[in-house]
C-alpha positions in Angstrom: 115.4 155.5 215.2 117.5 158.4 213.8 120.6 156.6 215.0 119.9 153.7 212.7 119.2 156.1 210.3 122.7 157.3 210.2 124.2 154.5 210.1 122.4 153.7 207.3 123.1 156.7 205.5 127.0 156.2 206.4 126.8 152.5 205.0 124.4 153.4 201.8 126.4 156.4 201.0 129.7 154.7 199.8 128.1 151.7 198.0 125.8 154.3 196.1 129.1 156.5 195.6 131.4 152.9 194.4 127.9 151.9 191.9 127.6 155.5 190.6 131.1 155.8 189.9 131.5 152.4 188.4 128.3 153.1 186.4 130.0 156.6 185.2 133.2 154.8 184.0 131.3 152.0 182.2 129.2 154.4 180.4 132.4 156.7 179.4 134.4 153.7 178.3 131.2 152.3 176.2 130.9 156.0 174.6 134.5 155.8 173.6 133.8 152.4 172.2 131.3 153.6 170.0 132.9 156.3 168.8 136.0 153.9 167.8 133.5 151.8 166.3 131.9 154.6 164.3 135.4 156.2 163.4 136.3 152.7 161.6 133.1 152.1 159.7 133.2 155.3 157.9 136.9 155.1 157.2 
């Protein structure tokens, strides 16, 4: 049982890693988004 564990952990690890990462990046790029958006309505 701990063995599968493991190998769970080693295959969950990286996909959580790759979807946290990705989710990071979204959220940073939608931030900057706003902030464009923002910047041009009160100009």
């Amino acid at each position: 049982m701990q063995l599968m564990d493991a190998r769970l952990l080693l295959v969950t690890a990286p996909i959580l890693l790759a979807v946290g990462w990705a989710v990071f990046n979204i959220g940073r790029a939608a931030v900057g988004q706003l902030q464009l958006m923002l910047k041009r309505s009160r100009a």
